[in-house]
C-alpha atoms as an extended CHARMM CRD file, in Angstrom:
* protein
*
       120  EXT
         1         1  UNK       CA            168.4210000000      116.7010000000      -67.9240000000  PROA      1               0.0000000000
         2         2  UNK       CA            169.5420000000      114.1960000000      -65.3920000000  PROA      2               0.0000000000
         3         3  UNK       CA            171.8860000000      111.9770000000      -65.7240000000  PROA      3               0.0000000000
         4         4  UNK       CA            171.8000000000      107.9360000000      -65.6390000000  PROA      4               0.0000000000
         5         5  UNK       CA            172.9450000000      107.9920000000      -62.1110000000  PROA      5               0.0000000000
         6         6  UNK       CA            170.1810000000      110.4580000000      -60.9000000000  PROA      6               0.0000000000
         7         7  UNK       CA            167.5340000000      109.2050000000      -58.2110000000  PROA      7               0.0000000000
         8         8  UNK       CA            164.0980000000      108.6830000000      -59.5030000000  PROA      8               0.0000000000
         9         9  UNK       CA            162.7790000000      111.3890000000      -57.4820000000  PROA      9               0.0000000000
        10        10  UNK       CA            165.3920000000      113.2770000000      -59.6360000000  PROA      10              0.0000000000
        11        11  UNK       CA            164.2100000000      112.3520000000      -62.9830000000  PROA      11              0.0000000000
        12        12  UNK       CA            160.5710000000      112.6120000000      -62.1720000000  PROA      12              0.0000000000
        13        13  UNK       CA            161.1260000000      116.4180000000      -60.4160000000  PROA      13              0.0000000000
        14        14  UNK       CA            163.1070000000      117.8400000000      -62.9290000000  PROA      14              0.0000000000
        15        15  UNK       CA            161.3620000000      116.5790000000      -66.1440000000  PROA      15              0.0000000000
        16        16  UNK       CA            158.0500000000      118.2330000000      -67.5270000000  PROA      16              0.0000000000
        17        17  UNK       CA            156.1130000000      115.4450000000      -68.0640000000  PROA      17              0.0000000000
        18        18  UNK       CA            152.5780000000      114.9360000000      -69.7610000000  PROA      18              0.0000000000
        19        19  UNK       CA            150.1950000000      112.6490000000      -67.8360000000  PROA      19              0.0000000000
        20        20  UNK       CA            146.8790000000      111.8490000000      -69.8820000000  PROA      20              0.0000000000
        21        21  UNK       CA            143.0700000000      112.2690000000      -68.8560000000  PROA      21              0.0000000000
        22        22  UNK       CA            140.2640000000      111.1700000000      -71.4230000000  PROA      22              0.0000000000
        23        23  UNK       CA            136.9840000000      111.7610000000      -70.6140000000  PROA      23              0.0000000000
        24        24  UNK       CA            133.7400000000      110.0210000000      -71.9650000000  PROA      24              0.0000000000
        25        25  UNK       CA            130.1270000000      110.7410000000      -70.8490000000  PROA      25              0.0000000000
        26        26  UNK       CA            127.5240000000      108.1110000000      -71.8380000000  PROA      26              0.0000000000
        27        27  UNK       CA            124.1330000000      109.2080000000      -72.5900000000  PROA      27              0.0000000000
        28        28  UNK       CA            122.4370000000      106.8340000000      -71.1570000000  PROA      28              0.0000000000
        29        29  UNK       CA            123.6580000000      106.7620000000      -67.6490000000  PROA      29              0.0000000000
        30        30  UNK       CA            124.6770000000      109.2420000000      -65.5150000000  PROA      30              0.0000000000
        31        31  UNK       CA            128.1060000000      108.3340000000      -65.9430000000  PROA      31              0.0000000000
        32        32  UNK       CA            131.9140000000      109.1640000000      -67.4650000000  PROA      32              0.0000000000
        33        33  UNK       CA            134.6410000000      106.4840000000      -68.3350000000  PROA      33              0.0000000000
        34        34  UNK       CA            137.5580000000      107.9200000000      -67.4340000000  PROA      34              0.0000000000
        35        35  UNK       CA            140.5880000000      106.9440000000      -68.6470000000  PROA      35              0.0000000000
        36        36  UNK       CA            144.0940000000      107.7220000000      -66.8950000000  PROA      36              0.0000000000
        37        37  UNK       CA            147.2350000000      107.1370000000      -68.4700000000  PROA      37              0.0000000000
        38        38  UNK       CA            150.7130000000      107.7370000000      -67.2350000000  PROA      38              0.0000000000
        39        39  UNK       CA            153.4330000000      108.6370000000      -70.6200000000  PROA      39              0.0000000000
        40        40  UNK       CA            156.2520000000      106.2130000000      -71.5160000000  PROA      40              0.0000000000
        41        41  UNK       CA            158.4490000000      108.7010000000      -70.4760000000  PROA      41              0.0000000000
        42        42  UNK       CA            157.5420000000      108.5360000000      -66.3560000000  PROA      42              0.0000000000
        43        43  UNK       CA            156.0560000000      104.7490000000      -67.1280000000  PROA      43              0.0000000000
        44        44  UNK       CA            159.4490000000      103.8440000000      -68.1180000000  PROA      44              0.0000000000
        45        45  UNK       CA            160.9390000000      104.8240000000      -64.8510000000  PROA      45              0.0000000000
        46        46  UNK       CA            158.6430000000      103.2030000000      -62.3830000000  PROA      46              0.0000000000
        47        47  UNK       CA            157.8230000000       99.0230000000      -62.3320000000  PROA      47              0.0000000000
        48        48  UNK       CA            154.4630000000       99.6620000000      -60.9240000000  PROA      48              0.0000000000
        49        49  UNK       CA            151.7300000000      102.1870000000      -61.2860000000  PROA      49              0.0000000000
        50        50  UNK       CA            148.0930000000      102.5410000000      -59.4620000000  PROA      50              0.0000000000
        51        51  UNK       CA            145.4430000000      104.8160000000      -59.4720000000  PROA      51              0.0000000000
        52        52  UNK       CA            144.2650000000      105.9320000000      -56.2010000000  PROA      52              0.0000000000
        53        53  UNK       CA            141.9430000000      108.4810000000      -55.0190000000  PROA      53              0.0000000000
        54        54  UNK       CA            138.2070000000      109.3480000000      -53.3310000000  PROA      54              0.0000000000
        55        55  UNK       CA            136.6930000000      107.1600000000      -55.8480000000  PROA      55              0.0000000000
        56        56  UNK       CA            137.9300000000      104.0430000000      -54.2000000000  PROA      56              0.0000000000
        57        57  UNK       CA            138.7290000000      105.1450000000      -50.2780000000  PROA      57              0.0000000000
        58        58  UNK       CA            142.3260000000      105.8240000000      -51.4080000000  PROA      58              0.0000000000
        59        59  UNK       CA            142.8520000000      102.1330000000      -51.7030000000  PROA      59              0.0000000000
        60        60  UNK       CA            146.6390000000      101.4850000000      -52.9900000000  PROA      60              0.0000000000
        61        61  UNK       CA            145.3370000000       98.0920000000      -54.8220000000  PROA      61              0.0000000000
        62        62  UNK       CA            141.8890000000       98.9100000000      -55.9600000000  PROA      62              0.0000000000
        63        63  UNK       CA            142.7780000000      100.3000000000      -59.4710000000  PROA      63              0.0000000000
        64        64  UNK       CA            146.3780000000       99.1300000000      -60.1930000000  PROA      64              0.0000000000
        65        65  UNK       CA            147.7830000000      100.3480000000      -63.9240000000  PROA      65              0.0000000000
        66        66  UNK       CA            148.0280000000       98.7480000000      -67.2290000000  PROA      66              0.0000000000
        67        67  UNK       CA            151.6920000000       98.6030000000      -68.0630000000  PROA      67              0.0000000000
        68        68  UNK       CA            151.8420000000       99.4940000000      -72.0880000000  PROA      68              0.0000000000
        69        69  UNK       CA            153.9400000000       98.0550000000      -74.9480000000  PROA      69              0.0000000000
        70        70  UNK       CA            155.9080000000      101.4400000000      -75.0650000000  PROA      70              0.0000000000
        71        71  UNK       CA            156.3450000000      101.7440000000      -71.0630000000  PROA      71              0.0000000000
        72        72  UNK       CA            153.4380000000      103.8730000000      -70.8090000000  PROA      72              0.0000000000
        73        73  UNK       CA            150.7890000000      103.0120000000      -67.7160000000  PROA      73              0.0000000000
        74        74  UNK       CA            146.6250000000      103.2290000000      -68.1570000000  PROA      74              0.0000000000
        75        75  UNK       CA            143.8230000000      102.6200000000      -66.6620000000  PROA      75              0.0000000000
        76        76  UNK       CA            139.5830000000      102.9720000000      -67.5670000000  PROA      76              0.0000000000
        77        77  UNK       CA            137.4030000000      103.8800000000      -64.4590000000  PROA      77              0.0000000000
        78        78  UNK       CA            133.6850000000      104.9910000000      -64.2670000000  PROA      78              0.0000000000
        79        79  UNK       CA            132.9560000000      108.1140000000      -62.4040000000  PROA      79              0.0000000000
        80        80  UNK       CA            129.3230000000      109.8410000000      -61.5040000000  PROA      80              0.0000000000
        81        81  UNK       CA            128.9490000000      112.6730000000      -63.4510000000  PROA      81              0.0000000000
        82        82  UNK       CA            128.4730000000      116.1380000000      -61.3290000000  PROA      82              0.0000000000
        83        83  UNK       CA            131.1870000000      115.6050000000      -58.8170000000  PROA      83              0.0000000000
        84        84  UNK       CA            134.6240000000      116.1390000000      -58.5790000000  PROA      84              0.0000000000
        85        85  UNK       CA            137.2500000000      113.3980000000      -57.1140000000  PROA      85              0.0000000000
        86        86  UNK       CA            140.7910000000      113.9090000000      -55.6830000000  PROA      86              0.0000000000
        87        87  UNK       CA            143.3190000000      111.6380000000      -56.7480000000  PROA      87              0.0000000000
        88        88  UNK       CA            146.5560000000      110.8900000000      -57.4940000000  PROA      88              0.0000000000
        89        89  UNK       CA            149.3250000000      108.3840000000      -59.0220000000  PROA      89              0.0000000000
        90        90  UNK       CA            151.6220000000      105.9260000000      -57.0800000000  PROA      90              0.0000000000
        91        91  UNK       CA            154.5220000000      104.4120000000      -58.5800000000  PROA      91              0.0000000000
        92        92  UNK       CA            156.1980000000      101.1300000000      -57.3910000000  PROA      92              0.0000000000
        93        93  UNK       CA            154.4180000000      101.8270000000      -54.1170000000  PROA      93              0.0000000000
        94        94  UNK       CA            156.0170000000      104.8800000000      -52.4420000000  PROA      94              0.0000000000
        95        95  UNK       CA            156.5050000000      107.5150000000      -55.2300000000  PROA      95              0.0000000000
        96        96  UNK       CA            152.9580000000      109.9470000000      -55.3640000000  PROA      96              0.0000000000
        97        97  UNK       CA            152.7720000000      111.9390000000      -58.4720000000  PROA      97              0.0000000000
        98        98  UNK       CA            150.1910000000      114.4870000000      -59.6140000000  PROA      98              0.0000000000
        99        99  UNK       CA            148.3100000000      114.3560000000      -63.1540000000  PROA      99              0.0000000000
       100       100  UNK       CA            149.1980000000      118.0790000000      -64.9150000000  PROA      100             0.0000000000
       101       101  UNK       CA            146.2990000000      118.1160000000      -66.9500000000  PROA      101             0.0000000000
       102       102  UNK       CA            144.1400000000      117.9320000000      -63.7550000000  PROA      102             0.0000000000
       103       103  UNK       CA            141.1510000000      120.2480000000      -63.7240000000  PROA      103             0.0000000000
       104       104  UNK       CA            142.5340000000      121.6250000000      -60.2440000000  PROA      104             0.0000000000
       105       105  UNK       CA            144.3410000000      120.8740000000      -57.0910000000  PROA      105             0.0000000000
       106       106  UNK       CA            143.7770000000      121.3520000000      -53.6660000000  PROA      106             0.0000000000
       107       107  UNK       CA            145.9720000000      120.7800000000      -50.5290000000  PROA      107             0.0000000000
       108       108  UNK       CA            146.8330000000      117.2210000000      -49.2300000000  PROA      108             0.0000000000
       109       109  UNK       CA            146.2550000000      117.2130000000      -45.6570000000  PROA      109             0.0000000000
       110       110  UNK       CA            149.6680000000      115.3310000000      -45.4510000000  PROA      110             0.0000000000
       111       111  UNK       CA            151.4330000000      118.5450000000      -45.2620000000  PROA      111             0.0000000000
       112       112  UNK       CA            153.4950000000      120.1160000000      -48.5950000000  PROA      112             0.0000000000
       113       113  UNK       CA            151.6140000000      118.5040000000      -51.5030000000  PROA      113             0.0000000000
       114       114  UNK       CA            148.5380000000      118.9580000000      -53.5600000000  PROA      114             0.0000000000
       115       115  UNK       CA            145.8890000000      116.3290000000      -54.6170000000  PROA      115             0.0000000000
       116       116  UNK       CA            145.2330000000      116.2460000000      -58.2070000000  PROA      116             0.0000000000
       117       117  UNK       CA            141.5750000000      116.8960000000      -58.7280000000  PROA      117             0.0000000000
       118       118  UNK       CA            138.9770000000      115.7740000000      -61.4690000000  PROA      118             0.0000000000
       119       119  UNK       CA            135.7810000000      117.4370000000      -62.4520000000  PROA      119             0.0000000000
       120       120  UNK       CA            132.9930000000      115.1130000000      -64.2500000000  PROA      120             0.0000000000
């Protein structure tokens, strides 16, 4: 485990950290409320959290993060059902982080990473 002096990268890289996807498909629209949610245990390390992806044109401000009482960040979006979306996390506006419960990943065309993906 890192110590208190580690860099954030550090304590983000070298933990094994839960992030959170609920999914919830009405019946009468052809839609799923999706909800995101970032653990207390990354939460706690970042001031800021958004959710950005294909669903809103990888806008940095479109779907920012509900900061929790226990540190913990979350967020509720609606999503068409039958398509899949490529997303991921930014913390305190320069720290990207995949979701590990994703339902795949495929290459970032920013060279090294992966783009979490979700299937509704």
């Amino acid at each position: 485990m890192p110590g208190p002096g580690a860099s954030f990268d550090d304590r983000i890289f070298q933990r094994e950290l839960k992030m959170t996807i609920r999914k919830k498909y009405l019946k009468t629209r052809p839609i799923c409320k999706v909800t995101f949610k970032i653990p207390a245990e990354t939460g706690n390390l970042a001031k800021t959290a958004s959710l950005v992806g294909e669903f809103n044109n990888w806008s940095f401000i479109a779907n920012p993060m509900k900061r929790l009482k226990n540190g913990a960040f979350s967020t509720t979006i609606e999503l068409e059902k039958g398509k899949g979306y490529q997303f991921r996390y930014l913390l305190d506006g320069h720290k990207w982080d995949n979701e590990v419960e994703a339902d795949k990943f495929v290459p970032s065309p920013y060279g090294g990473s992966e783009n979490s993906v979700i299937i509704v």
